[in-house]
PDB file of N, CA, C and O in Angstrom:
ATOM      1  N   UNK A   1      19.957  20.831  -2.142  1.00  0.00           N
ATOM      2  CA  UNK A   1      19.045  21.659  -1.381  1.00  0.00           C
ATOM      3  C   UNK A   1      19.702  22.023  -0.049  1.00  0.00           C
ATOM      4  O   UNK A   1      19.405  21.448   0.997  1.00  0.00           O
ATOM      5  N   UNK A   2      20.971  23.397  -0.165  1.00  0.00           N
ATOM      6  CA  UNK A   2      20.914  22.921   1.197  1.00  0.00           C
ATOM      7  C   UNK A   2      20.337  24.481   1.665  1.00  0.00           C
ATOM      8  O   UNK A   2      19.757  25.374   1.047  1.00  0.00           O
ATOM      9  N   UNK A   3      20.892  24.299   3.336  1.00  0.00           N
ATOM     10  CA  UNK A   3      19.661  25.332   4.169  1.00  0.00           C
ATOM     11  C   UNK A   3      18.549  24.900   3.888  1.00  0.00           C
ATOM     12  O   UNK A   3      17.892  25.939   3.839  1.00  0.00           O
ATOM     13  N   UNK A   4      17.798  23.996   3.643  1.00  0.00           N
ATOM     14  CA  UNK A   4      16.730  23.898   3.386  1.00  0.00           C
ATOM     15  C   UNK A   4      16.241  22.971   4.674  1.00  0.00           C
ATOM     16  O   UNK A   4      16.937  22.105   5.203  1.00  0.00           O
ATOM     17  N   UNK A   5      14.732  23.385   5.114  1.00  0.00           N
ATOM     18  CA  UNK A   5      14.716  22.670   6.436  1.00  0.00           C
ATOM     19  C   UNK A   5      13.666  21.146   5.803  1.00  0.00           C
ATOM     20  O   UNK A   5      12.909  21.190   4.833  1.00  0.00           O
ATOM     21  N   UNK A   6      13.929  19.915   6.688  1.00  0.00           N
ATOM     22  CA  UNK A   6      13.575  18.753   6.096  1.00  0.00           C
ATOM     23  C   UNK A   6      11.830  18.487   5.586  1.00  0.00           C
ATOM     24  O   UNK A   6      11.468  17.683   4.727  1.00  0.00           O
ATOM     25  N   UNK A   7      10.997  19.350   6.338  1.00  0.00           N
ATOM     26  CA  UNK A   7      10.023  19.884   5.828  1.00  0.00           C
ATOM     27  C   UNK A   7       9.548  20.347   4.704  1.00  0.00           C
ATOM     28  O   UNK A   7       8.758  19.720   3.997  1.00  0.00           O
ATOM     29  N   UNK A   8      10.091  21.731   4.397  1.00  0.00           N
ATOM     30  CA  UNK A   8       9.815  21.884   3.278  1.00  0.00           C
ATOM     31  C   UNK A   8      10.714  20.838   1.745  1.00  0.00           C
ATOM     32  O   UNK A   8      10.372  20.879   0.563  1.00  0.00           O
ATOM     33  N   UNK A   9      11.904  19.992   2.369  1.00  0.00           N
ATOM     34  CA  UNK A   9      12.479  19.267   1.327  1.00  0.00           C
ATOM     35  C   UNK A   9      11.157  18.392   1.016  1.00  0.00           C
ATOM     36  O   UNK A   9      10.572  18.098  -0.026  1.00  0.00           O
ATOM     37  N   UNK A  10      10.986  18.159   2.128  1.00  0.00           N
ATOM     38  CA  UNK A  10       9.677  16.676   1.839  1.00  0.00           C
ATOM     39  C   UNK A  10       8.137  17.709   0.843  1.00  0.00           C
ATOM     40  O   UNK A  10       7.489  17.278  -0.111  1.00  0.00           O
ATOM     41  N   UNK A  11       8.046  18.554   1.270  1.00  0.00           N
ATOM     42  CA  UNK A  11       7.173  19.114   0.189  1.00  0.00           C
ATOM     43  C   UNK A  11       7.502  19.447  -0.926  1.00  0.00           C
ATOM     44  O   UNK A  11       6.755  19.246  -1.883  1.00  0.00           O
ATOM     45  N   UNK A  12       8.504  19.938  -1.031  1.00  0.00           N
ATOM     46  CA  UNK A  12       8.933  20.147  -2.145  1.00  0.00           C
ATOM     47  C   UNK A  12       9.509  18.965  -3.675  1.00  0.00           C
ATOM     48  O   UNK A  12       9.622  19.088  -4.895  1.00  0.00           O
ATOM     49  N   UNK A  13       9.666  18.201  -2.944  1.00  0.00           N
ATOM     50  CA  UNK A  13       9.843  16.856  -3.857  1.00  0.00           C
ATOM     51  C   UNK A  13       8.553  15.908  -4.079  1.00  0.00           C
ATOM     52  O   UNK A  13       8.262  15.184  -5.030  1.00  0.00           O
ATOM     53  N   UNK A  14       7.887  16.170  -2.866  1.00  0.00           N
ATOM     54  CA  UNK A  14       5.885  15.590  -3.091  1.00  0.00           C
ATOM     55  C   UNK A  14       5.437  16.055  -4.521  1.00  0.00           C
ATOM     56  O   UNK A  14       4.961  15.424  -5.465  1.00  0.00           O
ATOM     57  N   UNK A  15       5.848  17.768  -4.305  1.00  0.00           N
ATOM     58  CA  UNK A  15       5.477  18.595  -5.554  1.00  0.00           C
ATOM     59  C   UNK A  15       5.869  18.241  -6.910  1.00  0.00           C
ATOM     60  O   UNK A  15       5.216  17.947  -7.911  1.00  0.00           O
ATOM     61  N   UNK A  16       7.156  18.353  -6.662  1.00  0.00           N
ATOM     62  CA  UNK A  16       8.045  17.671  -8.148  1.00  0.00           C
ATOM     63  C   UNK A  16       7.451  16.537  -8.754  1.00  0.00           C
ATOM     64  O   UNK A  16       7.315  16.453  -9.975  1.00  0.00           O
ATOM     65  N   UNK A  17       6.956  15.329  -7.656  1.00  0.00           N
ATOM     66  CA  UNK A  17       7.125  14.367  -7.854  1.00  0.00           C
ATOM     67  C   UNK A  17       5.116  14.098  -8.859  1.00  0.00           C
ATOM     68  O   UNK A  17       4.653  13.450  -9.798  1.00  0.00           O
ATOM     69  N   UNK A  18       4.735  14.892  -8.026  1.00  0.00           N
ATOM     70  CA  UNK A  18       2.759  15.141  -8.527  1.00  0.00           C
ATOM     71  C   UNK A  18       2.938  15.542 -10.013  1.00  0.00           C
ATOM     72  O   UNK A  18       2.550  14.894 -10.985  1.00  0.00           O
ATOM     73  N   UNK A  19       3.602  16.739 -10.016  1.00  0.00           N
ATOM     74  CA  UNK A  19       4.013  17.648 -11.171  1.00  0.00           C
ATOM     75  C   UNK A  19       4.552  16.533 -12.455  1.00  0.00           C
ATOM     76  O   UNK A  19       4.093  16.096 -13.510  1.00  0.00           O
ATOM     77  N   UNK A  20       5.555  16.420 -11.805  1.00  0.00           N
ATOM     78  CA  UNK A  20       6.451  15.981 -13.231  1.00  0.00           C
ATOM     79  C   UNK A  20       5.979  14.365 -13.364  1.00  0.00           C
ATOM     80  O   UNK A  20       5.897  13.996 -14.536  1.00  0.00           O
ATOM     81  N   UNK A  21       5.747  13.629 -12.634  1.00  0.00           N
ATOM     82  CA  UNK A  21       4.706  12.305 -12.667  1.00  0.00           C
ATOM     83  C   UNK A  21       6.520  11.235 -12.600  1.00  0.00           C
ATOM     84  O   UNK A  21       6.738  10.236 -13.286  1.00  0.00           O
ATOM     85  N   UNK A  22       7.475  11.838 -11.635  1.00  0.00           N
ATOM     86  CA  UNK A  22       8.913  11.329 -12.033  1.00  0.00           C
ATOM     87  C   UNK A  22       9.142  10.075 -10.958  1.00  0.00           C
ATOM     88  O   UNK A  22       8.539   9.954  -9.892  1.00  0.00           O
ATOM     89  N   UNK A  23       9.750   9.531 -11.278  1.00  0.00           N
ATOM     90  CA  UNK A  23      10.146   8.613 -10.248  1.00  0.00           C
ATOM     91  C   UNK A  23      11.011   8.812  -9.387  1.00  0.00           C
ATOM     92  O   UNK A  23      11.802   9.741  -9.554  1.00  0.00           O
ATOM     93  N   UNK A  24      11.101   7.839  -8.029  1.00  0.00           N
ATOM     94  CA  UNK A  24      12.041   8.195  -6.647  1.00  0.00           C
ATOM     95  C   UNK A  24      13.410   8.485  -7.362  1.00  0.00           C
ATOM     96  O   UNK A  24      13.991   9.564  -7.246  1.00  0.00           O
ATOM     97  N   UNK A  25      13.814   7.577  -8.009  1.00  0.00           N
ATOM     98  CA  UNK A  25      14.980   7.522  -8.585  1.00  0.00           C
ATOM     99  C   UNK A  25      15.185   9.099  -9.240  1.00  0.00           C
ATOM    100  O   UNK A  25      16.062   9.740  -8.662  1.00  0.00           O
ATOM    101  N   UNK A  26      14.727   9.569  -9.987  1.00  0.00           N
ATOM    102  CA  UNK A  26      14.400  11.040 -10.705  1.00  0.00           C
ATOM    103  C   UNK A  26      14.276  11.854 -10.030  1.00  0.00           C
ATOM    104  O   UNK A  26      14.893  12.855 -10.394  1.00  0.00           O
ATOM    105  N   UNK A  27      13.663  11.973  -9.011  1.00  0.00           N
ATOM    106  CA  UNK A  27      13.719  12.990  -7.907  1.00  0.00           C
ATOM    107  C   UNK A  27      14.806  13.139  -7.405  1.00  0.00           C
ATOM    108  O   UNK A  27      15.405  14.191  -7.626  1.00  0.00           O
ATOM    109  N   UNK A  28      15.301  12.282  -6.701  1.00  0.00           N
ATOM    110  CA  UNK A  28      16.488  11.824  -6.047  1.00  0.00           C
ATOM    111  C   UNK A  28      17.797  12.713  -6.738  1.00  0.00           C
ATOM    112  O   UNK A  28      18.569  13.368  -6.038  1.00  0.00           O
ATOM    113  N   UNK A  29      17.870  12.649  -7.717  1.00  0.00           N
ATOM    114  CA  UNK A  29      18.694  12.807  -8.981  1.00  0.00           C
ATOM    115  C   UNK A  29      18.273  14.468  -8.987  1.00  0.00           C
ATOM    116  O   UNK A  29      19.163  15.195  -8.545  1.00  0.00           O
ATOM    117  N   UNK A  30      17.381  14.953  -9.306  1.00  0.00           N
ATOM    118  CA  UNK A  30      16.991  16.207  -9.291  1.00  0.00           C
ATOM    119  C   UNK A  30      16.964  17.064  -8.481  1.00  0.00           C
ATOM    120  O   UNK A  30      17.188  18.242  -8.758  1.00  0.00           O
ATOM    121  N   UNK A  31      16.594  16.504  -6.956  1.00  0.00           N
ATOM    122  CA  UNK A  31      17.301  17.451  -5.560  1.00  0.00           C
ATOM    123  C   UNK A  31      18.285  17.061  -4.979  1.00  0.00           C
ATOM    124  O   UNK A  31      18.242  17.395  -3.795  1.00  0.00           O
ATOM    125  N   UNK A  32      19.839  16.084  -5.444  1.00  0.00           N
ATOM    126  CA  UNK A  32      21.044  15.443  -5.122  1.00  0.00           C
ATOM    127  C   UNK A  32      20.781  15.298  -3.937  1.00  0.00           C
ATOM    128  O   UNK A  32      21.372  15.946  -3.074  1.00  0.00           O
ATOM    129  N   UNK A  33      19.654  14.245  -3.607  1.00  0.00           N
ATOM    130  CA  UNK A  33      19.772  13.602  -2.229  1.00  0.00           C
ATOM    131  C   UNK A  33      19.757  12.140  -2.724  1.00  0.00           C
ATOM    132  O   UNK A  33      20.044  11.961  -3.908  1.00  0.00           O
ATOM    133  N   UNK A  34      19.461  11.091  -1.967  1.00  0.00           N
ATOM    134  CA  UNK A  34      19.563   9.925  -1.766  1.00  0.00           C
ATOM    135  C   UNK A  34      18.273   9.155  -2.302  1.00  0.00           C
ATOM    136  O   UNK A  34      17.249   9.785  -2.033  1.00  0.00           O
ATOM    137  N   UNK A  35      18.072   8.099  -2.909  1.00  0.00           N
ATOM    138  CA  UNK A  35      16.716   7.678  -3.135  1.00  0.00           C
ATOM    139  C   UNK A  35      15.980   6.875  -1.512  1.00  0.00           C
ATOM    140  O   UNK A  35      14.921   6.300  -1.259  1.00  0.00           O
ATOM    141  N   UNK A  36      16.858   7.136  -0.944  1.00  0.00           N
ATOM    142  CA  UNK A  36      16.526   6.635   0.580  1.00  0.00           C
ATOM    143  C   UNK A  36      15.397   7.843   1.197  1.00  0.00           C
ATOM    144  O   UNK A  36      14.273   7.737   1.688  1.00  0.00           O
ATOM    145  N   UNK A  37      16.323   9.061   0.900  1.00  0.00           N
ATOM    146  CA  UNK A  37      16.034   9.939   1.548  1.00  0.00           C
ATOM    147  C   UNK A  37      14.620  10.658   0.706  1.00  0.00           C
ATOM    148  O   UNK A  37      13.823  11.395   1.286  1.00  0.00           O
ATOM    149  N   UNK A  38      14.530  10.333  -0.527  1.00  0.00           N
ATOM    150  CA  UNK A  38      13.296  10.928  -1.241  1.00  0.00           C
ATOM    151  C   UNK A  38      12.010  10.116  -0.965  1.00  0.00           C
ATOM    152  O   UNK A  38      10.917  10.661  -1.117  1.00  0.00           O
ATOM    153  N   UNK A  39      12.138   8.429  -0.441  1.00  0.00           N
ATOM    154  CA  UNK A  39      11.352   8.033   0.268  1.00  0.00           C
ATOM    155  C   UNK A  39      11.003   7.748   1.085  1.00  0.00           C
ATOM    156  O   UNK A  39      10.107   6.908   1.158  1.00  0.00           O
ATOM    157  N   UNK A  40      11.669   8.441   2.321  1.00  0.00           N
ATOM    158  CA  UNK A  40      11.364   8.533   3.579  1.00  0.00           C
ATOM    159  C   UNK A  40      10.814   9.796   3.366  1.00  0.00           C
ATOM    160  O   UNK A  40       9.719  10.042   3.872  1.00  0.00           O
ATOM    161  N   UNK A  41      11.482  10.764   2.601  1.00  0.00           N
ATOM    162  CA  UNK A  41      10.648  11.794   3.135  1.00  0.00           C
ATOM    163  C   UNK A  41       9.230  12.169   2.390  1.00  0.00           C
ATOM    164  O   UNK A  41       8.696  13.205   2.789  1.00  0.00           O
ATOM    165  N   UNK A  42       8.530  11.393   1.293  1.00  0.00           N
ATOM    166  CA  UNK A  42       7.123  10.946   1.078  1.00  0.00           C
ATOM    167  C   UNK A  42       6.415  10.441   1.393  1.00  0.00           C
ATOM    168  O   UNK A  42       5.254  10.687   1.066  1.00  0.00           O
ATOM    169  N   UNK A  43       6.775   9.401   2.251  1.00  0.00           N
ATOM    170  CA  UNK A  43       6.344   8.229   2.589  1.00  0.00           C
ATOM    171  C   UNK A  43       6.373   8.189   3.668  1.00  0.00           C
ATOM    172  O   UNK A  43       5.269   7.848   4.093  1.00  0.00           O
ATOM    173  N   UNK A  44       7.234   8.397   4.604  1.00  0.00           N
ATOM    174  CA  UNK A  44       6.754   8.912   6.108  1.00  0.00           C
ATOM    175  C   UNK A  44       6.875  10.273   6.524  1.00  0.00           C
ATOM    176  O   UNK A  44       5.812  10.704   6.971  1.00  0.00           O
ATOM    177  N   UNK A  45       7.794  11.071   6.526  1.00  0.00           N
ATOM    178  CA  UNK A  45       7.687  12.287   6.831  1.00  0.00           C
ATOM    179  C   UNK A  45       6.313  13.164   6.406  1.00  0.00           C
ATOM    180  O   UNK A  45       5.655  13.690   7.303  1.00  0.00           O
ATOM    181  N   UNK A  46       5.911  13.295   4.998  1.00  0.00           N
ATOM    182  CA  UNK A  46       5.123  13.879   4.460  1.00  0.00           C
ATOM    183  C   UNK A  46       3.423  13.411   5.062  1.00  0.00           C
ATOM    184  O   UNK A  46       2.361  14.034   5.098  1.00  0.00           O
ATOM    185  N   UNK A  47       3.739  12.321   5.388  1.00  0.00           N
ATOM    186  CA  UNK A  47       2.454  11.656   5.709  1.00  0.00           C
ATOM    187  C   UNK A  47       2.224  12.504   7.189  1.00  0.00           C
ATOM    188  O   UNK A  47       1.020  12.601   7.429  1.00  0.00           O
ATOM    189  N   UNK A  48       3.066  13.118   8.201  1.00  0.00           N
ATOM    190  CA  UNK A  48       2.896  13.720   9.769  1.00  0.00           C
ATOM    191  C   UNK A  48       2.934  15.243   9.009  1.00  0.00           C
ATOM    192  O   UNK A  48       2.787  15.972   9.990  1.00  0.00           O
ATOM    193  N   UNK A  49       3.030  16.020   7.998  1.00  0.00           N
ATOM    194  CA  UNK A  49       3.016  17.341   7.507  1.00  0.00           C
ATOM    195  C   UNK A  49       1.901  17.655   6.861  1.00  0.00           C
ATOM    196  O   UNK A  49       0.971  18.420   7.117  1.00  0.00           O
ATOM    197  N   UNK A  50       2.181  16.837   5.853  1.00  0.00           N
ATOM    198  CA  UNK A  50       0.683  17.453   4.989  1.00  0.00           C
ATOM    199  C   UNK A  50       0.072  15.523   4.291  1.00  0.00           C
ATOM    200  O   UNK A  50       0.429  14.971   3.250  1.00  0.00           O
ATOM    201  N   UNK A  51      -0.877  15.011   5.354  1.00  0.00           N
ATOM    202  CA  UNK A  51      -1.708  13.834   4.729  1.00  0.00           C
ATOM    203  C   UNK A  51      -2.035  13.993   3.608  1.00  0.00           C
ATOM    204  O   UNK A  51      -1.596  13.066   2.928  1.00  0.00           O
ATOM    205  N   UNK A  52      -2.747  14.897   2.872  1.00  0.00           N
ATOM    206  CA  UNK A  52      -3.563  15.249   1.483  1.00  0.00           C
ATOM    207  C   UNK A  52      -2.589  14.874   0.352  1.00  0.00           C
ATOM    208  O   UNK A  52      -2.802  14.094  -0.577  1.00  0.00           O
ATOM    209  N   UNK A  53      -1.090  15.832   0.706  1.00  0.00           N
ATOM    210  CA  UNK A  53      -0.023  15.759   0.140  1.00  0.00           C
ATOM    211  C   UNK A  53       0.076  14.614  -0.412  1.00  0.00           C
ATOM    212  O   UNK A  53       0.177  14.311  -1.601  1.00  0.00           O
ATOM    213  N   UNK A  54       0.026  13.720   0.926  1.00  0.00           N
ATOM    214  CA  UNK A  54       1.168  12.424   0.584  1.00  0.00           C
ATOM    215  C   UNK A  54       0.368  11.417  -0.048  1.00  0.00           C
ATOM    216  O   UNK A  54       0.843  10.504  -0.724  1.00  0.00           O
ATOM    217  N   UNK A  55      -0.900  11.599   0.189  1.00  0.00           N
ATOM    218  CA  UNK A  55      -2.344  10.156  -0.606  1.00  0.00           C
ATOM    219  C   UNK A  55      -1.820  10.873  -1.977  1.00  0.00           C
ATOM    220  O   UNK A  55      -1.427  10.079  -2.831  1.00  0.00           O
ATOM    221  N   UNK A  56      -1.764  12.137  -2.282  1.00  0.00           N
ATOM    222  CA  UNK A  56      -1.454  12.348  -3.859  1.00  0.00           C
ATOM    223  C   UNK A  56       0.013  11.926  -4.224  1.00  0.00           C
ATOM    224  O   UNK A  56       0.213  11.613  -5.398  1.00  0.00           O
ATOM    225  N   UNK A  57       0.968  11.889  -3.413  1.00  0.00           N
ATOM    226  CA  UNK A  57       2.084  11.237  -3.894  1.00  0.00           C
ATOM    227  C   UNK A  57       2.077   9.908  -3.974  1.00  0.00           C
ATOM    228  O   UNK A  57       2.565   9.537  -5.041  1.00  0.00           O
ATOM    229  N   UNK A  58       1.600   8.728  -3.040  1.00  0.00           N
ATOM    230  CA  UNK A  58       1.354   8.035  -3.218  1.00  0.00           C
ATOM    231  C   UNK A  58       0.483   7.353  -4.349  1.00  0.00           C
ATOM    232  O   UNK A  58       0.555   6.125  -4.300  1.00  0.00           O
ATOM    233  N   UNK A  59      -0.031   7.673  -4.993  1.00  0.00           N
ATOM    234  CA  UNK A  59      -0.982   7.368  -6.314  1.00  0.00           C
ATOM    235  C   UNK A  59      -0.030   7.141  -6.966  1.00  0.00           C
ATOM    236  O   UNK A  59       0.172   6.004  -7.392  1.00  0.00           O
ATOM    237  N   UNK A  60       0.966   8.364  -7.263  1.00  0.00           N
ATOM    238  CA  UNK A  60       2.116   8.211  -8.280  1.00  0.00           C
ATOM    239  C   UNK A  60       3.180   7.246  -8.477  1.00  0.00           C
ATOM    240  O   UNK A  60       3.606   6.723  -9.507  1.00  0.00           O
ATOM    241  N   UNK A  61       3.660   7.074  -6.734  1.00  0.00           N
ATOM    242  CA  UNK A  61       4.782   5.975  -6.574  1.00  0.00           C
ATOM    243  C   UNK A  61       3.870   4.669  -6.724  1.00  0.00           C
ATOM    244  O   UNK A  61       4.539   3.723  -7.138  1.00  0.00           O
ATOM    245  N   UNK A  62       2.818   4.425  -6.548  1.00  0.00           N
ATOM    246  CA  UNK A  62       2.022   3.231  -6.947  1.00  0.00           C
ATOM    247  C   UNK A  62       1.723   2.887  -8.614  1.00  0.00           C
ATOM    248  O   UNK A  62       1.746   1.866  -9.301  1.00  0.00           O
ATOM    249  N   UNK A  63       1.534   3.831  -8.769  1.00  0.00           N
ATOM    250  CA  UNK A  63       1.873   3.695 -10.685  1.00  0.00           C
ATOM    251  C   UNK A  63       2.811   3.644 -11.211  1.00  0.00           C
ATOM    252  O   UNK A  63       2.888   2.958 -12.230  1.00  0.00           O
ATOM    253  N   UNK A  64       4.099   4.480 -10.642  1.00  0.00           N
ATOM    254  CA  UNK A  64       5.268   4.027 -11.025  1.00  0.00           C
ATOM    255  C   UNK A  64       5.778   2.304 -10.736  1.00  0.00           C
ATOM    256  O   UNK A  64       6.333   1.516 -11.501  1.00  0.00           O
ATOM    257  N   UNK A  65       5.411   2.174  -9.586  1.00  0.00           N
ATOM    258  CA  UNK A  65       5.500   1.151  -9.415  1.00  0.00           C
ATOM    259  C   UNK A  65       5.075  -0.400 -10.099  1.00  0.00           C
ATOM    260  O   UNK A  65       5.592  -1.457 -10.460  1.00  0.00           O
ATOM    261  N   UNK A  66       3.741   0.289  -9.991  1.00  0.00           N
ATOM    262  CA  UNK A  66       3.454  -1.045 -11.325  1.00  0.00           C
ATOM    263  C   UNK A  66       4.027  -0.678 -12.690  1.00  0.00           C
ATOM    264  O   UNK A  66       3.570  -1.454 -13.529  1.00  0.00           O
ATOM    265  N   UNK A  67       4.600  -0.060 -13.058  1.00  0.00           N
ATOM    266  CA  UNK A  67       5.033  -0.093 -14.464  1.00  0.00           C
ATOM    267  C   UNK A  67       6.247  -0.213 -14.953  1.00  0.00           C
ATOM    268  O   UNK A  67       6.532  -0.002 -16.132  1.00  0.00           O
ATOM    269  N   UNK A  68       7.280  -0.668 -13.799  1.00  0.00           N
ATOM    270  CA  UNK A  68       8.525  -0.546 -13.518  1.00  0.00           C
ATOM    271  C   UNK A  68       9.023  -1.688 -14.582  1.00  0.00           C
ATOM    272  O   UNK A  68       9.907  -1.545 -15.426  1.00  0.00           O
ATOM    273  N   UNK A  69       8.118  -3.029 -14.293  1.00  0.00           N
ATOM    274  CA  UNK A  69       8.341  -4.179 -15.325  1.00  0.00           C
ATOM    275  C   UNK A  69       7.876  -3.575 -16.531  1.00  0.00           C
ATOM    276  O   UNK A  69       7.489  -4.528 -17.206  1.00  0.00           O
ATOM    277  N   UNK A  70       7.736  -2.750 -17.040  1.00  0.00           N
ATOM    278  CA  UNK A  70       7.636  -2.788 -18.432  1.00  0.00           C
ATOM    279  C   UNK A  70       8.573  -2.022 -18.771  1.00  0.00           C
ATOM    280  O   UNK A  70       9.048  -2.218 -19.889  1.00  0.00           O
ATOM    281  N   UNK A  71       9.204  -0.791 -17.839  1.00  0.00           N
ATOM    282  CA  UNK A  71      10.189  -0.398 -18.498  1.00  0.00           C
ATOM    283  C   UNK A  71      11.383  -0.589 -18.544  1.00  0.00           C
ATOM    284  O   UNK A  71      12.251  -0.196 -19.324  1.00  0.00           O
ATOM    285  N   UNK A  72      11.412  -1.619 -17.104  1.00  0.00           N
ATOM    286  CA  UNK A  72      12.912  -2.535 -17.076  1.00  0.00           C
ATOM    287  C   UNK A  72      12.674  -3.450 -18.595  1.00  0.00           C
ATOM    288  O   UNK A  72      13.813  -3.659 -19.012  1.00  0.00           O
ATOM    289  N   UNK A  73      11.879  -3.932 -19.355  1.00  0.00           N
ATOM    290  CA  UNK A  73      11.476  -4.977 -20.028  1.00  0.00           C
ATOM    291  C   UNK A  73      11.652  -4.033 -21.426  1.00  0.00           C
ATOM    292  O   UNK A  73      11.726  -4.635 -22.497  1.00  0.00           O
ATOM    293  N   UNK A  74      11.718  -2.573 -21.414  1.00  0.00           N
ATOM    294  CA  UNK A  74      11.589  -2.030 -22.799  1.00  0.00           C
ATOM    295  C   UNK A  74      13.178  -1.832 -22.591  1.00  0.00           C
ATOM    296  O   UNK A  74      13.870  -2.411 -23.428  1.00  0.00           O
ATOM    297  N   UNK A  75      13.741  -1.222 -21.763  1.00  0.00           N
ATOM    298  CA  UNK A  75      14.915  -1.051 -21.451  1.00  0.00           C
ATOM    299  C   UNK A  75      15.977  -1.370 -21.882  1.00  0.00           C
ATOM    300  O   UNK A  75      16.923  -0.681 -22.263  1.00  0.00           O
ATOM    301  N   UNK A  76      15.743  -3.166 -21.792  1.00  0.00           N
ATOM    302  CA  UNK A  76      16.219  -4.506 -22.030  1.00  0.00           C
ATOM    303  C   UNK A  76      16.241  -4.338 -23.694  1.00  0.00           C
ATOM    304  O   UNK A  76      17.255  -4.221 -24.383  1.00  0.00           O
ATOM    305  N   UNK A  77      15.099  -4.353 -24.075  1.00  0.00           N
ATOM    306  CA  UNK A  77      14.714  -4.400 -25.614  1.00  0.00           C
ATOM    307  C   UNK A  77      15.535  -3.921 -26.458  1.00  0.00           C
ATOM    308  O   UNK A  77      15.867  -4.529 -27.476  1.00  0.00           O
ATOM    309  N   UNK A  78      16.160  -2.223 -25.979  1.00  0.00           N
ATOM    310  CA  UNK A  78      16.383  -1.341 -26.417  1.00  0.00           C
ATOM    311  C   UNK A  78      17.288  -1.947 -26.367  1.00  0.00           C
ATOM    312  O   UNK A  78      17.490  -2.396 -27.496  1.00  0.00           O
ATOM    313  N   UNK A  79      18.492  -2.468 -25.263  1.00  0.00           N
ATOM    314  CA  UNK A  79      20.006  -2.617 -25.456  1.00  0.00           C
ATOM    315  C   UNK A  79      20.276  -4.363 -26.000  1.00  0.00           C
ATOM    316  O   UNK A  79      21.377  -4.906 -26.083  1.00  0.00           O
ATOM    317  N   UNK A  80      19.690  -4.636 -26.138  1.00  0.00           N
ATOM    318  CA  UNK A  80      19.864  -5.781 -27.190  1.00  0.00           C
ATOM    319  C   UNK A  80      19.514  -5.464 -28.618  1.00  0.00           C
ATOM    320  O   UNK A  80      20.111  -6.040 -29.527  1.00  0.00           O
ATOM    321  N   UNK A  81      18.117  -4.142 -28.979  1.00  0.00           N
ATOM    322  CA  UNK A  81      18.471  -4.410 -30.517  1.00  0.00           C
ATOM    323  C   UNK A  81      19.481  -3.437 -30.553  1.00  0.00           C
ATOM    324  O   UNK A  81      20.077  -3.317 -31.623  1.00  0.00           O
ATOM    325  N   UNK A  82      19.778  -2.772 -29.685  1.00  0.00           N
ATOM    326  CA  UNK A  82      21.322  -1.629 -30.204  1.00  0.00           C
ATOM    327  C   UNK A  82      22.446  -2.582 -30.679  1.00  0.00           C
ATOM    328  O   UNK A  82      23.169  -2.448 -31.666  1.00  0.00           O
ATOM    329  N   UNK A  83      22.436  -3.411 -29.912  1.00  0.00           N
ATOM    330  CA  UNK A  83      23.881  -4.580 -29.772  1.00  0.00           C
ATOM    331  C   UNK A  83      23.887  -5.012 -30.920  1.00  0.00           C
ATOM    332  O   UNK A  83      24.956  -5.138 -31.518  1.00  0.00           O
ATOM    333  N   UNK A  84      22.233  -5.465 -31.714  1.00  0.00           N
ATOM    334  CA  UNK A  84      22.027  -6.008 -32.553  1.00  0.00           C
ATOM    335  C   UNK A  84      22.622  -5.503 -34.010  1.00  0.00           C
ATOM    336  O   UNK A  84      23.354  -6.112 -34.791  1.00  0.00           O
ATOM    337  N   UNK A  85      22.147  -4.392 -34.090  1.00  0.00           N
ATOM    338  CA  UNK A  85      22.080  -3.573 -35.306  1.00  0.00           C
ATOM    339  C   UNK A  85      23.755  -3.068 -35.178  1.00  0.00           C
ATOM    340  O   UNK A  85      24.171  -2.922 -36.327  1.00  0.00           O
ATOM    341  N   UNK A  86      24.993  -2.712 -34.019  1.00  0.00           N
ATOM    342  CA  UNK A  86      26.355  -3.313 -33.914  1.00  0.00           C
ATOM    343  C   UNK A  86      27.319  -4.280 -34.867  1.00  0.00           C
ATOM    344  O   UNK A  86      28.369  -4.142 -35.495  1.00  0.00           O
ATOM    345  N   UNK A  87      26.478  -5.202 -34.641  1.00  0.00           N
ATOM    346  CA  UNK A  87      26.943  -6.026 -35.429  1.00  0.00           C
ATOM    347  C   UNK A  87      26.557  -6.453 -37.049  1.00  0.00           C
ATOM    348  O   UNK A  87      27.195  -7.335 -37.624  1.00  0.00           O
TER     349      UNK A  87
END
């Protein structure tokens, strides 16, 4: 994103992030910035621009969040029966 002023980056990845239901990590990845930088700029920046914005982004990173153990845990699953069926 570049020329882009840090404002509209932070809205614009709020958006992505409502939209596509993606994680920091996924975002991050999708506008080649930093996963630092995709949650600072939701999580505090967005919160002094647009409040409404950011309670709706927040819902998301809170669900992502709780569900992180299950997909680190399916993740897992997956590359052990690959290994499995390998051999």
């Amino acid at each position: 994103m570049i020329n882009v002023s840090i404002e509209e980056r932070a809205i614009a990845l709020a958006h992505y992030i409502i939209d596509s239901k993606d994680t920091v990590r996924g975002a991050a990845k999708k506008f080649g910035v930093s996963k630092s930088t995709v949650h600072k700029d939701v999580s505090e920046r967005l919160e002094k621009i647009n409040p409404a914005l950011a309670r709706q982004v927040r819902v998301i990173l809170d669900e992502n969040k709780a569900e992180r153990h299950i997909r680190g845990g399916m993740a897992t699953k997956m590359k052990y029966s690959k290994k499995h069926l390998e051999l």
